[in-house]
N, C-alpha and C positions, 0 to 999 in steps of 0.2 A: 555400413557406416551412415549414409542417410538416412535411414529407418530409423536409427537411433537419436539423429540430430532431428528428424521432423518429429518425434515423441515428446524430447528436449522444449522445442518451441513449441508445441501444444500443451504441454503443461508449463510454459512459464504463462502462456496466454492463459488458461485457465486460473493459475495464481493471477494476475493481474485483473480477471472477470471475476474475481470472487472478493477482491478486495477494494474493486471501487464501486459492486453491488451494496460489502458489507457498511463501506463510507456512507454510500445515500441510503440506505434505509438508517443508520445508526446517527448522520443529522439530521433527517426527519423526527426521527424521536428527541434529538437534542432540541430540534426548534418546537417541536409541540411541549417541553417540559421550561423552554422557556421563554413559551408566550403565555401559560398559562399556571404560571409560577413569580415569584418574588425574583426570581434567579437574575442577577444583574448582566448586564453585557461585557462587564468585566473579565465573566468568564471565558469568552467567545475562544480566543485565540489560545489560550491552553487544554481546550476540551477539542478542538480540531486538530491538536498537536496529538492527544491522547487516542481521538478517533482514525486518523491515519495510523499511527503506530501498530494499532492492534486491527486495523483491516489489513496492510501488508504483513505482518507478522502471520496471520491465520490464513491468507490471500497465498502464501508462501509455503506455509505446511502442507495445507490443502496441495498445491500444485508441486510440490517437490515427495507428496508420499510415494508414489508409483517410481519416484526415478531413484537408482541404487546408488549412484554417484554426484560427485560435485555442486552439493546441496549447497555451497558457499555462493557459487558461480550464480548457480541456479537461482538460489536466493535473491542475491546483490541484482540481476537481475528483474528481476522480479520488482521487487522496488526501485530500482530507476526507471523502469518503463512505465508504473505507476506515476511516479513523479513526470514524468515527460509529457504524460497523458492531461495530467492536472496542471501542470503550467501551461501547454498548450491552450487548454479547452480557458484557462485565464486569460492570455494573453490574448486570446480571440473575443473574449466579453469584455476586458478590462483596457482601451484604449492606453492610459496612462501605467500601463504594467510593466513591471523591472523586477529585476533580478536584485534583492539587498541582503545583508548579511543574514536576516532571519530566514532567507530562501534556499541559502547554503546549509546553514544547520539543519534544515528541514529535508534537503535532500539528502544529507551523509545522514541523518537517522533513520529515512527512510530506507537509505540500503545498507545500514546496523541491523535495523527491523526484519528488513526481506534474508540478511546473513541470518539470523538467529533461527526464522522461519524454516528457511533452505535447512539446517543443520537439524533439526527438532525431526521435520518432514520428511530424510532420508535414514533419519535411524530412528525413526517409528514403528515400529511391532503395528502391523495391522492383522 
């Protein structure tokens, strides 16, 4: 039973290392396309929403393909530990940082995201 539960957390850890590698290198490209683009800052806050979505989604595949069960779990997972990691690492840059209604949406999509991932990632044919 251990063996299985330390498998468990090494692939949620893995999902969670692949999806907030796939975050910084995918806004690195978003800030090189727009600082050297017309691209307004408008954008800023829906294309962060976009880029989290689809690094724990793929963050969650990735680490839920080797496991044969509970890909929900595993998933849901997956993205709140994300989410933990990135409010954390805010809350420690961002002196005046809180918790507001767009913090909650952002964390129940991120573990929609990491559920979707988890379920994709356990019944995936490799």
């Amino acid at each position: 039973m251990e063996n299985i539960a330390n498998k468990t957390i090494k692939q949620i850890c893995l999902g969670v290392g692949v999806a907030l590698l796939l975050t910084i290198v995918l806004l690195i490209i978003y800030a090189v396309i727009l600082t050297f683009t017309e691209i307004t800052e408008d954008t800023i806050t829906p294309t962060i929403i976009v880029i989290t979505g689809i690094s724990i989604l793929t963050g969650s595949v990735i680490g839920n393909s080797k496991v044969t069960k509970n890909g929900i779990i595993n998933g849901a997972s997956v993205g709140f530990v994300y989410v933990l990691i990135i409010y954390l690492i805010s809350s420690l840059l961002n002196c005046n940082f809180s918790l507001q209604i767009q913090s909650i949406i952002m964390i129940i999509s991120a573990i929609i995201c990491g559920i979707i991932g988890g379920i994709i990632g356990v019944n995936k044919k490799t």
